[in-house]
KOLRO-268440 format. One record per residue (C-alpha): residue in one letter; x, y, z; chain. Coordinates in nm, 3 decimals, always signed. Layout:
KOLRO-268440
+------+---------+---------+---------+-----+
! type !       u !       v !       w ! mol !
+------+---------+---------+---------+-----+
!    A !       X !       Y !       Z !   A !
...
+------+---------+---------+---------+-----+
end
This chain:
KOLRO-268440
+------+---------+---------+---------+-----+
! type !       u !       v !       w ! mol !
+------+---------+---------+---------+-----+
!    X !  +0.903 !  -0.415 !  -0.203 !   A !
!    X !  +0.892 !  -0.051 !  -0.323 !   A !
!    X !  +0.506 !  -0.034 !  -0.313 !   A !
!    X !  +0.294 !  -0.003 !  +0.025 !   A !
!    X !  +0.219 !  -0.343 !  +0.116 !   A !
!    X !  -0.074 !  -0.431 !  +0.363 !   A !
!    X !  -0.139 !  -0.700 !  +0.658 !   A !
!    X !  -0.374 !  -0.872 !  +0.715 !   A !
!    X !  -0.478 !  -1.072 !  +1.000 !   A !
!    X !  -0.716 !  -1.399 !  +1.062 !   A !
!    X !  -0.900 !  -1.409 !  +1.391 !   A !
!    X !  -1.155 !  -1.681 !  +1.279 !   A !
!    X !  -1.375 !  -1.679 !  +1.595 !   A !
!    X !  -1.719 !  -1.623 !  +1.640 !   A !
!    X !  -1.981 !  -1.634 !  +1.913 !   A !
!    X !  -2.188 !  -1.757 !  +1.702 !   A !
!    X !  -2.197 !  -1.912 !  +1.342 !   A !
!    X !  -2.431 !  -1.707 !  +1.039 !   A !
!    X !  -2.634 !  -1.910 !  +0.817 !   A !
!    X !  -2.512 !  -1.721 !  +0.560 !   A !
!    X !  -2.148 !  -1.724 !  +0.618 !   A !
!    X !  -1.895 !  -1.978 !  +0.435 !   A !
!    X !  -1.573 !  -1.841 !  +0.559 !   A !
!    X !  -1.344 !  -2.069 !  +0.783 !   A !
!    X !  -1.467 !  -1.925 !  +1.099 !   A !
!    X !  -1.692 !  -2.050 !  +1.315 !   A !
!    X !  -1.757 !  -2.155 !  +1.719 !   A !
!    X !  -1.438 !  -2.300 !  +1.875 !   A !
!    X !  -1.345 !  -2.432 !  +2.246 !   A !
!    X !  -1.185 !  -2.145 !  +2.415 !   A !
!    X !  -0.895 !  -2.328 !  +2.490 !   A !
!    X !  -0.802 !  -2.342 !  +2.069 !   A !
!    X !  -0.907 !  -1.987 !  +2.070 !   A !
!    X !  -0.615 !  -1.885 !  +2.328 !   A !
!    X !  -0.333 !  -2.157 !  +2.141 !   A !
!    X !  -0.437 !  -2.015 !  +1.849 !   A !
!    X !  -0.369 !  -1.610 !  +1.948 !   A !
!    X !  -0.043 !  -1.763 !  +2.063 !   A !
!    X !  +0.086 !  -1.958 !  +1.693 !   A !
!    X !  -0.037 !  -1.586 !  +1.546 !   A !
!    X !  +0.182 !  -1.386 !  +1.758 !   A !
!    X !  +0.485 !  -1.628 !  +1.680 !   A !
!    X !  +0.379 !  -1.588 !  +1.314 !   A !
!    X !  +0.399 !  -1.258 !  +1.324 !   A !
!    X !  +0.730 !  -1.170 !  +1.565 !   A !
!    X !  +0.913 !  -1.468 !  +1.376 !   A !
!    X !  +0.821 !  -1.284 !  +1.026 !   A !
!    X !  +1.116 !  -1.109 !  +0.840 !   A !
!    X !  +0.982 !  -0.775 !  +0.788 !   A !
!    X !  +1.217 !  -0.611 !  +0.513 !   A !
!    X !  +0.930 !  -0.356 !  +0.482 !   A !
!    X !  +0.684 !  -0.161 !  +0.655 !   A !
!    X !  +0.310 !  -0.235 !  +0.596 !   A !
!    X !  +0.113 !  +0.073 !  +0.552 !   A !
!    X !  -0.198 !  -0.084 !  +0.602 !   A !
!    X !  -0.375 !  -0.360 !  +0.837 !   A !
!    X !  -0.686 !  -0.575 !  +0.859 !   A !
!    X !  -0.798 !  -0.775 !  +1.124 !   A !
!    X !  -1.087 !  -0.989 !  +0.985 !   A !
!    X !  -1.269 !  -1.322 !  +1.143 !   A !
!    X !  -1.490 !  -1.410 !  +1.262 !   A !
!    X !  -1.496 !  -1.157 !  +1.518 !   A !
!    X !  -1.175 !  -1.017 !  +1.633 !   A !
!    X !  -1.383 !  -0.725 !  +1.846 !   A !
!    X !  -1.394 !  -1.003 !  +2.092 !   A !
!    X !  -1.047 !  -1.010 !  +2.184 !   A !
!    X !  -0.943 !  -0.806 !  +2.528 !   A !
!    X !  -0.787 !  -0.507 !  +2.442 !   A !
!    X !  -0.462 !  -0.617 !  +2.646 !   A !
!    X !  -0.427 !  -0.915 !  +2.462 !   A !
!    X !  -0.495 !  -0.717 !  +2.125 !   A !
!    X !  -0.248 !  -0.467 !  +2.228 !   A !
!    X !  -0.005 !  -0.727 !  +2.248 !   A !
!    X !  -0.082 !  -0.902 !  +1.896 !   A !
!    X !  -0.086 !  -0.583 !  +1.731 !   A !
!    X !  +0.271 !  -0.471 !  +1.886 !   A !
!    X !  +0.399 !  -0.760 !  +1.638 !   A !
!    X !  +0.294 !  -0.539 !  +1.358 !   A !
!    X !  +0.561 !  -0.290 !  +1.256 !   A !
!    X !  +0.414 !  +0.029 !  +1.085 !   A !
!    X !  +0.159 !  +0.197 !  +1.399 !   A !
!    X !  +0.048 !  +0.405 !  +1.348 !   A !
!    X !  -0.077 !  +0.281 !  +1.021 !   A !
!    X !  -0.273 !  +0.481 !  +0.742 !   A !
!    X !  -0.553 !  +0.233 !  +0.788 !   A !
!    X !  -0.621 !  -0.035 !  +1.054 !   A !
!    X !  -0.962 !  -0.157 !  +0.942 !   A !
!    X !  -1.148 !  -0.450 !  +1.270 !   A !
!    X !  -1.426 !  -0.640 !  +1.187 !   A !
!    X !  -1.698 !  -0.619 !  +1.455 !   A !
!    X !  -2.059 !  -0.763 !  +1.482 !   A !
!    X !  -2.338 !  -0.532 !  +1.603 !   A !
!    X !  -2.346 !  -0.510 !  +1.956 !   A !
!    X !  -1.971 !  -0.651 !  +2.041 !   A !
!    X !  -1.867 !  -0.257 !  +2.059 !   A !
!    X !  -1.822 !  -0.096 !  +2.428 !   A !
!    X !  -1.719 !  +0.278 !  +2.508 !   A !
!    X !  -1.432 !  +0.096 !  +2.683 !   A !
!    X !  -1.325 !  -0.110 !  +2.337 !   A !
!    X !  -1.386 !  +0.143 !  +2.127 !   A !
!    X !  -1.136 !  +0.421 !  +2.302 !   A !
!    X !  -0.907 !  +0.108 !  +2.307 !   A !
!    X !  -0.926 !  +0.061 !  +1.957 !   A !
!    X !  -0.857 !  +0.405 !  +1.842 !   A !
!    X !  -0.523 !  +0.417 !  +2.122 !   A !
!    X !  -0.402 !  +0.098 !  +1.968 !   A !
!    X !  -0.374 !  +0.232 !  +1.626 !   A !
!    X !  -0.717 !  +0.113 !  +1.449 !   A !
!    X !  -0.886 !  +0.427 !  +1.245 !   A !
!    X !  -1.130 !  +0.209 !  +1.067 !   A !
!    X !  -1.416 !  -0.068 !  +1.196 !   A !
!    X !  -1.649 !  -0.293 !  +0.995 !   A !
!    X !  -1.981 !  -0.349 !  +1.084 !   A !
!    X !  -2.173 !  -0.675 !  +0.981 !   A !
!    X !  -2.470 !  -0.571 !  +0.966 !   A !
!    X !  -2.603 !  -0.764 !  +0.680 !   A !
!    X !  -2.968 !  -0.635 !  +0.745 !   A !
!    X !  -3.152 !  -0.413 !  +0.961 !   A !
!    X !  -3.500 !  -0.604 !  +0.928 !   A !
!    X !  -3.550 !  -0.878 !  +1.209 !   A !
!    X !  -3.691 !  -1.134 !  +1.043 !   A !
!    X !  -3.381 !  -1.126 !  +0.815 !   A !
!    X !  -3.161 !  -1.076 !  +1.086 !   A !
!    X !  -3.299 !  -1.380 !  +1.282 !   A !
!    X !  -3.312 !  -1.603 !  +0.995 !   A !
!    X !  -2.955 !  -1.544 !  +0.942 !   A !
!    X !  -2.826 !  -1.622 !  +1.322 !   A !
!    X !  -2.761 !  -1.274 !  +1.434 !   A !
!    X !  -2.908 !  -1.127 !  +1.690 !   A !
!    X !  -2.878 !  -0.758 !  +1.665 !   A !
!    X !  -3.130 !  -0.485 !  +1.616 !   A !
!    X !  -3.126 !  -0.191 !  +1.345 !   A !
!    X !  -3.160 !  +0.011 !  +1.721 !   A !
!    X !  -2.820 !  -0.152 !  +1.816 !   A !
!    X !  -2.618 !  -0.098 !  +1.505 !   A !
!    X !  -2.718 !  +0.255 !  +1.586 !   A !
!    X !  -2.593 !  +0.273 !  +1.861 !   A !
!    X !  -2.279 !  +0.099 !  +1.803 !   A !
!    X !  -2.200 !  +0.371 !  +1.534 !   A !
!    X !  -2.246 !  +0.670 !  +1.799 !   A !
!    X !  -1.994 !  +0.467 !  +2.034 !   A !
!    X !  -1.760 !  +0.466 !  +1.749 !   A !
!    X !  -1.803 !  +0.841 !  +1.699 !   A !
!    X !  -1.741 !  +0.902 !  +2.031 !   A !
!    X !  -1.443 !  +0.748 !  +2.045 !   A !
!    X !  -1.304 !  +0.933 !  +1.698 !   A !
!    X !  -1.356 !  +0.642 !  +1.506 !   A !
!    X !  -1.577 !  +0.788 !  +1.238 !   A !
!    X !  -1.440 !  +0.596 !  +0.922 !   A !
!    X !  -1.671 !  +0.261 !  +0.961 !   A !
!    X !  -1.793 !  +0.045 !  +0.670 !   A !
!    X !  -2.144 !  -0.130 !  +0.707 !   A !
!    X !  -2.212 !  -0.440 !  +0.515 !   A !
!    X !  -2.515 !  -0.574 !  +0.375 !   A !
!    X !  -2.657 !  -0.871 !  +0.184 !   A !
!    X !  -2.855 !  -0.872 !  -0.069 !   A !
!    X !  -3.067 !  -1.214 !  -0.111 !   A !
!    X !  -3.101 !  -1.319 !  +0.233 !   A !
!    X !  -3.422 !  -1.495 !  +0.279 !   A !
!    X !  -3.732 !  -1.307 !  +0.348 !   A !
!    X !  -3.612 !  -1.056 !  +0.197 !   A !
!    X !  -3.812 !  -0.807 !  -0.064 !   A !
!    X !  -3.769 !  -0.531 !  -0.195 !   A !
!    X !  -3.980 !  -0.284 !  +0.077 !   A !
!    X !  -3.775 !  -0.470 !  +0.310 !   A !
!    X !  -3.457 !  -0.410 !  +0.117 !   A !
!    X !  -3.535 !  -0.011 !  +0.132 !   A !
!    X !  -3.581 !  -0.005 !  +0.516 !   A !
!    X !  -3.222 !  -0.115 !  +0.547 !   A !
!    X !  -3.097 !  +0.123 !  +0.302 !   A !
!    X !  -3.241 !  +0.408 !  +0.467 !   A !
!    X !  -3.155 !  +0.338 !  +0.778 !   A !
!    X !  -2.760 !  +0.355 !  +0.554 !   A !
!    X !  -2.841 !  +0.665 !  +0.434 !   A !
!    X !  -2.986 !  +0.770 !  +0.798 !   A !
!    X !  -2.643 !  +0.670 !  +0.990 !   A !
!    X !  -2.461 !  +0.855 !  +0.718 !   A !
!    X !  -2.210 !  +0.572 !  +0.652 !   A !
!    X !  -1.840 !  +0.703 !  +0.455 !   A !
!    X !  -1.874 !  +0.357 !  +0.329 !   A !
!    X !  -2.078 !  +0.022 !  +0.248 !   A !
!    X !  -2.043 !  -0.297 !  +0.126 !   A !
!    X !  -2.303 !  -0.503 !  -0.074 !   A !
!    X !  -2.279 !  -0.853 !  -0.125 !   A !
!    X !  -2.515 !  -1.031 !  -0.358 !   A !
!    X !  -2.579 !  -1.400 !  -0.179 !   A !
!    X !  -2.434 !  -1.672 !  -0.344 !   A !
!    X !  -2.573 !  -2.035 !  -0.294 !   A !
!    X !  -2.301 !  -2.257 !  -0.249 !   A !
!    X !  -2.250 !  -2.564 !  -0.013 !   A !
!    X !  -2.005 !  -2.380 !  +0.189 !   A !
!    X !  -2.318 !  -2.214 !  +0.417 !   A !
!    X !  -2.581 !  -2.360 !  +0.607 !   A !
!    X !  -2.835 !  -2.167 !  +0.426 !   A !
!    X !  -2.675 !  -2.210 !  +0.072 !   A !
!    X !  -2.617 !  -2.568 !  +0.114 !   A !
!    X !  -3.034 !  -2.592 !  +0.251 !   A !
!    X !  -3.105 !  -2.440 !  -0.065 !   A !
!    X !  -2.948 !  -2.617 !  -0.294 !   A !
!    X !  -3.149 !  -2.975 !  -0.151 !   A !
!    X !  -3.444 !  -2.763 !  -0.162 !   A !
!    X !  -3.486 !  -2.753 !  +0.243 !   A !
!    X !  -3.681 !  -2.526 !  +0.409 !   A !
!    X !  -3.455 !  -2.479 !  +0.706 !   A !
!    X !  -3.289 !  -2.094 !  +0.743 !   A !
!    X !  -3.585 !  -1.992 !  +0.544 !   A !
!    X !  -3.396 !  -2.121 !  +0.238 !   A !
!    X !  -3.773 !  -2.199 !  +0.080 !   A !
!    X !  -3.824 !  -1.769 !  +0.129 !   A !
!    X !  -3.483 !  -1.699 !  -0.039 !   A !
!    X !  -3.555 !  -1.402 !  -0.325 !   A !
!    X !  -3.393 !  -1.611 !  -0.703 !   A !
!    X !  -3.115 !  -1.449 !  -0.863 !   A !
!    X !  -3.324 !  -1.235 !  -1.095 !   A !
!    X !  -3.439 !  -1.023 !  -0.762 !   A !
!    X !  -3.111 !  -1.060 !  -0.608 !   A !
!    X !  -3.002 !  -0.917 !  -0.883 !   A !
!    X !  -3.237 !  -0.631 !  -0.858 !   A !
!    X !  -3.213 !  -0.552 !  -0.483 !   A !
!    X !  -2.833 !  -0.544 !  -0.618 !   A !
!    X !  -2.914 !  -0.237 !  -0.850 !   A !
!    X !  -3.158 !  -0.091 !  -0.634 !   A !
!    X !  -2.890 !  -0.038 !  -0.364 !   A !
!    X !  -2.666 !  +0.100 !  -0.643 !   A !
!    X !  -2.880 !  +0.350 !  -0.769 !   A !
!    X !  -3.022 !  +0.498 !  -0.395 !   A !
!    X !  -2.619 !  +0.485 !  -0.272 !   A !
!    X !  -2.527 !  +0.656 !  -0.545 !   A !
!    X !  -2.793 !  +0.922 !  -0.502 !   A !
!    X !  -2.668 !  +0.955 !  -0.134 !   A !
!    X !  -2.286 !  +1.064 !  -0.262 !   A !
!    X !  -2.194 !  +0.663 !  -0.148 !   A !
!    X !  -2.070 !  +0.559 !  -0.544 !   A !
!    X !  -1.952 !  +0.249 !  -0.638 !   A !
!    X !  -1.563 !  +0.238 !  -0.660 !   A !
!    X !  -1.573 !  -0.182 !  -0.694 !   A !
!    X !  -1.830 !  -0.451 !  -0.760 !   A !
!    X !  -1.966 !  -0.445 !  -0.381 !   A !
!    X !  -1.782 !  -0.165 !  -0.231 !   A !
!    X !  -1.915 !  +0.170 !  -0.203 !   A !
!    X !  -1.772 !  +0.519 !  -0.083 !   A !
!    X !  -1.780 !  +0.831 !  -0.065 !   A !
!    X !  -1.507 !  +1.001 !  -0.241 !   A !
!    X !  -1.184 !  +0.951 !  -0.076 !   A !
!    X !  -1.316 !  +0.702 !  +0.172 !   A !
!    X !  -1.241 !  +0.366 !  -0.037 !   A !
!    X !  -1.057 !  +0.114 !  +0.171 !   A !
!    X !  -0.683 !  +0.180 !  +0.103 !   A !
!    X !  -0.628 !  -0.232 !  +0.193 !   A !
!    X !  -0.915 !  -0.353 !  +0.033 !   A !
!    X !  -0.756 !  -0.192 !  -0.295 !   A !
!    X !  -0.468 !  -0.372 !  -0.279 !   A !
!    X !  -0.580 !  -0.633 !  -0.376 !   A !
!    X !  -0.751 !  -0.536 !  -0.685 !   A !
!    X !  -0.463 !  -0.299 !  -0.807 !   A !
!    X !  -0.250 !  -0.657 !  -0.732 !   A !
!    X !  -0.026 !  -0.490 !  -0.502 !   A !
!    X !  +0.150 !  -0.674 !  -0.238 !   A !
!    X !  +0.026 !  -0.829 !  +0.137 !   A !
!    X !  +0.108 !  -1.083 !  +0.395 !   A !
!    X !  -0.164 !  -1.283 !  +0.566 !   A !
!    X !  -0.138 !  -1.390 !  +0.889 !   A !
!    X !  -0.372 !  -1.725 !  +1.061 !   A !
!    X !  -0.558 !  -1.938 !  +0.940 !   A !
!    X !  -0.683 !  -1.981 !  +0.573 !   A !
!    X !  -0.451 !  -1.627 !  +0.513 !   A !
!    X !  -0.367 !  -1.534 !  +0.183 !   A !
!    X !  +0.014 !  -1.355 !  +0.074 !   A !
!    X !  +0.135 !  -1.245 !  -0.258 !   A !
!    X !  +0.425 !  -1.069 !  -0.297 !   A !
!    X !  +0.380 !  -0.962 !  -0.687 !   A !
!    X !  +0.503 !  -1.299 !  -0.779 !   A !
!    X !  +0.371 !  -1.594 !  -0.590 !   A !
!    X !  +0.098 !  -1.640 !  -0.406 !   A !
!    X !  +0.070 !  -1.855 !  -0.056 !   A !
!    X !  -0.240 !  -1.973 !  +0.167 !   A !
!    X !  -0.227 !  -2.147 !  +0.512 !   A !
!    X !  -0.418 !  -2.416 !  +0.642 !   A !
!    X !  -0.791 !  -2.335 !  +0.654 !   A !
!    X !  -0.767 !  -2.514 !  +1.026 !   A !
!    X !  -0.737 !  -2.279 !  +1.296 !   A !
!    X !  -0.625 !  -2.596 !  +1.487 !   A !
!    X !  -0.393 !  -2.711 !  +1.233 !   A !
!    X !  -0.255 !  -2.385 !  +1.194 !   A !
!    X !  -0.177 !  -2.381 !  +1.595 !   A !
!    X !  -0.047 !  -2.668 !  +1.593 !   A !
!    X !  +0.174 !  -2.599 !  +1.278 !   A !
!    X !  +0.334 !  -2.263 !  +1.416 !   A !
!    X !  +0.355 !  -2.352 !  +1.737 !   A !
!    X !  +0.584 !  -2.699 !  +1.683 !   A !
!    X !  +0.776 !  -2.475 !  +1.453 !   A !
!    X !  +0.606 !  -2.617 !  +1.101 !   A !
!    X !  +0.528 !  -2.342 !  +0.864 !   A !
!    X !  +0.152 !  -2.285 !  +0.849 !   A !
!    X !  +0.219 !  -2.216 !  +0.474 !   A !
!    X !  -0.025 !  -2.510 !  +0.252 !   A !
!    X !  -0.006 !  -2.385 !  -0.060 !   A !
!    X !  +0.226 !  -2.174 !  -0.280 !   A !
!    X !  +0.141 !  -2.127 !  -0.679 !   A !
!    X !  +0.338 !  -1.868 !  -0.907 !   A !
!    X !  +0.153 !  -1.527 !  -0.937 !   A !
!    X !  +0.043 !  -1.498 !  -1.317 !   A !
!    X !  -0.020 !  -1.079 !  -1.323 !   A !
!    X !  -0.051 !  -1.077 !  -1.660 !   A !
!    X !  -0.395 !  -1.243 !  -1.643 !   A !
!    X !  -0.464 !  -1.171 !  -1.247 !   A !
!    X !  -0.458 !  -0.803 !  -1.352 !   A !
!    X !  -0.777 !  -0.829 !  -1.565 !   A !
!    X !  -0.963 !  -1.081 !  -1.313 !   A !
!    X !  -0.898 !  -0.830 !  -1.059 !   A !
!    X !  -0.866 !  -0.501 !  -1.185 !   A !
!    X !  -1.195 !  -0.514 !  -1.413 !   A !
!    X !  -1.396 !  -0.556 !  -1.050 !   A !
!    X !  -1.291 !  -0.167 !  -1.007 !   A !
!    X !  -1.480 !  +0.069 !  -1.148 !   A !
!    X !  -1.221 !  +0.306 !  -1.254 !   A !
!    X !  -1.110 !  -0.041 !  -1.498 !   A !
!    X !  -0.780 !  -0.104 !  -1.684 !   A !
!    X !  -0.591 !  +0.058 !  -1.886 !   A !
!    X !  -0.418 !  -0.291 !  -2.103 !   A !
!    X !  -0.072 !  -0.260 !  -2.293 !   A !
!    X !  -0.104 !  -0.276 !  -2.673 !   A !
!    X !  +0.013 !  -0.653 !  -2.654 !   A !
!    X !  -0.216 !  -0.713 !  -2.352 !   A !
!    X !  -0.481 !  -0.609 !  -2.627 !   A !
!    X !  -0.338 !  -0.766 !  -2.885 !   A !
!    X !  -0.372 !  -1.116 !  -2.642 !   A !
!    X !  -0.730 !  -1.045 !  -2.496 !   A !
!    X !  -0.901 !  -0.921 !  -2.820 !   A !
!    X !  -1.132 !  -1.221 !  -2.929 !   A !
!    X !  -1.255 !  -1.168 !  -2.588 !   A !
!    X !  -1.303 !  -0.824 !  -2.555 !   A !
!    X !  -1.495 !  -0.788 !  -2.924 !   A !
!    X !  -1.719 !  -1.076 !  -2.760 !   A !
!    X !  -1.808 !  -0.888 !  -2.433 !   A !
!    X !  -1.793 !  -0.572 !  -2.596 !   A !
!    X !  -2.080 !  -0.677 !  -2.853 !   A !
!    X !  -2.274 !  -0.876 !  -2.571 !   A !
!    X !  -2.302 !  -0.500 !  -2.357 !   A !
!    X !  -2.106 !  -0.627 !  -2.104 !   A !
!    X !  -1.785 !  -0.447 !  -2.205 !   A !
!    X !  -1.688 !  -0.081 !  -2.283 !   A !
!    X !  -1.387 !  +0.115 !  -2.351 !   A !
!    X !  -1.323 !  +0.469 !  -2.330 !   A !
!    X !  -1.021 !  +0.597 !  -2.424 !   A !
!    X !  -0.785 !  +0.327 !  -2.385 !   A !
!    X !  -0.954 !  +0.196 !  -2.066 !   A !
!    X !  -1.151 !  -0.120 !  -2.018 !   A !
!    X !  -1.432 !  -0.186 !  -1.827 !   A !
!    X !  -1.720 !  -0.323 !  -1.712 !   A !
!    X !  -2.111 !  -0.232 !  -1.766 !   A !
!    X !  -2.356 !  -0.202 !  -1.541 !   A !
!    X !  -2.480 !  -0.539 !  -1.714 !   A !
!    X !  -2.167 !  -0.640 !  -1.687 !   A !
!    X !  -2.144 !  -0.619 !  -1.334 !   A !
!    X !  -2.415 !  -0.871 !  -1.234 !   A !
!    X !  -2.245 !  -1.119 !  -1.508 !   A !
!    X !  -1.902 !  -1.041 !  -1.343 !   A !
!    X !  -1.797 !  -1.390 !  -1.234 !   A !
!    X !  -1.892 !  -1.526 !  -1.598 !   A !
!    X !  -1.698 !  -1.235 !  -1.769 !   A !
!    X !  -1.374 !  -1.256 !  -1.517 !   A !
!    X !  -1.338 !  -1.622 !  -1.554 !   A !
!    X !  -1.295 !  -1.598 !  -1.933 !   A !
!    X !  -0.959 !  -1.408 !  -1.841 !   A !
!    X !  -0.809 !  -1.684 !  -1.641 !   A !
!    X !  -0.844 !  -1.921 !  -1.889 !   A !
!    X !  -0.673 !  -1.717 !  -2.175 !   A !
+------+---------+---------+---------+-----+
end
């Protein structure tokens, strides 16, 4: 693999499970938790690493829970430290002075915050238990401790939530003076407590509060316009940055460059095939740790359409061959004349209409 490639790394356990959440992560017994660190660390050492990952993630659930010792020793199975970006995922208030100056010795330069809100009611509603207070202080430990580079997430559309509400959380953004943020719009699915309440009309989670898509959609834009304002622009659909402070994994895998995933529910691709383990995290122990592959699924890579379904999310766009044109046209001319296309000098991308339409516009691509 001549291009960087990245890692990343599933540590699917939480202390406790968000409403919001449909990721395979969740409460476990502590026992699975400990097999389960075990069939990653055998992933990883019995991996044949003919390159050198430039980049690493460690997402969950909530791998700020591990003990530094025993993350010291997972992360010595990662070639590379130390890395140009080691991004951890960490809920408010799982950060210590002690973790923190761990962190930064053990090669991680980067740390996630989900935050999702700083207003309580939203906050309770969605199972955390944090305070705007703590995520302050959680940022000044991570300052302390030369770990400046920290993203904050937020959702837009939890329930309760309007759009006063929605500016208290973004200046409390602007007032911690974050390099970078992510914004999710809430989907309603039945993979979530709160999405699946929702969609049987319930009233549980405060799914009967939940804002509809049309103010989703404008919290959405709100938080564009006052981020942008603040020097924190939009480089991807919900990732903001200031300039030169975009995630260097995260872009992987938009610019469909390679990774390896690692746990349970992981993704790989190496440019041509893509792979996914078992969404289990006891499956996957068990799998690894009888000396199965944890490996579930493998489909052939198709770049030539992944590139639009994933590179039109970035703002910067793509830049299409003359034959990828020549293939894609009846499309484009359709988006184009609907405002939710626009090309400037050979480069495609999408509106700010287009944005909010994104998953209707990208799926057209996959099906050409």
């Amino acid at each position: 693999m001549k291009q960087a490639v990245g890692v990343y790394l599933a540590y699917p356990f939480c202390a406790q499970k968000c409403t919001f959440c449909n990721f395979a992560s969740g409460v476990f017994p502590r026992a699975l938790e400990e097999r389960y660190l075990e069939a990653l660390h055998a992933e990883l050492a019995g991996f044949e690493w003919s390159w050198t990952p430039d980049t690493l993630y460690l997402g969950g659930g909530s791998p700020s829970r591990l003990d530094p010792a025993r993350l010291e020793w997972l992360l010595g199975a990662v070639p590379g430290r130390p890395w140009a970006e080691a991004t951890l995922e960490a809920p408010p208030g799982s950060i210590t002075p002690e973790k923190a100056r761990a962190w930064r010795r053990l090669g991680i330069n980067r740390v996630s915050l989900g935050v999702q809100s700083f207003v309580m009611r939203e906050i309770r509603g969605a199972g955390r238990r944090h305070t705007a207070e703590t995520v302050a202080d959680d940022v000044a430990l991570l300052r302390a401790a030369g770990l400046g580079n920290f993203n904050i997430d937020l959702i837009a559309g939890l329930p309760h939530q309007t759009a006063g509400s929605w500016r208290l959380s973004l200046e409390w953004v602007e007032r911690l003076e974050a390099q970078h943020v992510s914004v999710y719009m809430f989907e309603i699915d039945a993979d979530s407590r709160l999405g699946a309440e929702i969609l049987r009309g319930g009233k549980r989670y405060g799914a009967a509060a939940a804002p509809s898509e049309d103010q989703t959609a404008d919290l959405y834009e709100a938080a564009v316009e006052r981020l942008e304002r603040a020097g924190v622009r939009r480089y991807e659909i919900a990732n903001f940055a200031r300039l030169g402070w975009e995630s260097r994994h995260n872009l992987k895998y938009w610019r469909l460059h390679p990774y390896a995933g690692f746990g349970a529910d992981a993704h790989s691709f190496d440019g041509r095939v893509r792979r996914r383990n078992t969404e289990s995290p006891a499956e996957y122990a068990d799998r690894v740790l009888s000396g199965a592959s944890p490996c579930v699924e493998e489909t052939p890579a198709r770049p030539e359409e992944e590139r639009f379904f994933v590179g039109l999310r970035l703002r910067e766009g793509i830049r299409p061959t003359p034959e990828e044109w020549r293939r894609v046209e009846p499309v484009v001319r359709r988006f184009l004349a609907e405002g939710l296309l626009e090309t400037e000098g050979g480069t495609l991308r999408l509106t700010a209409r287009g944005v909010l339409l994104s998953n209707e516009v990208l799926r057209e691509f996959l099906s050409l």
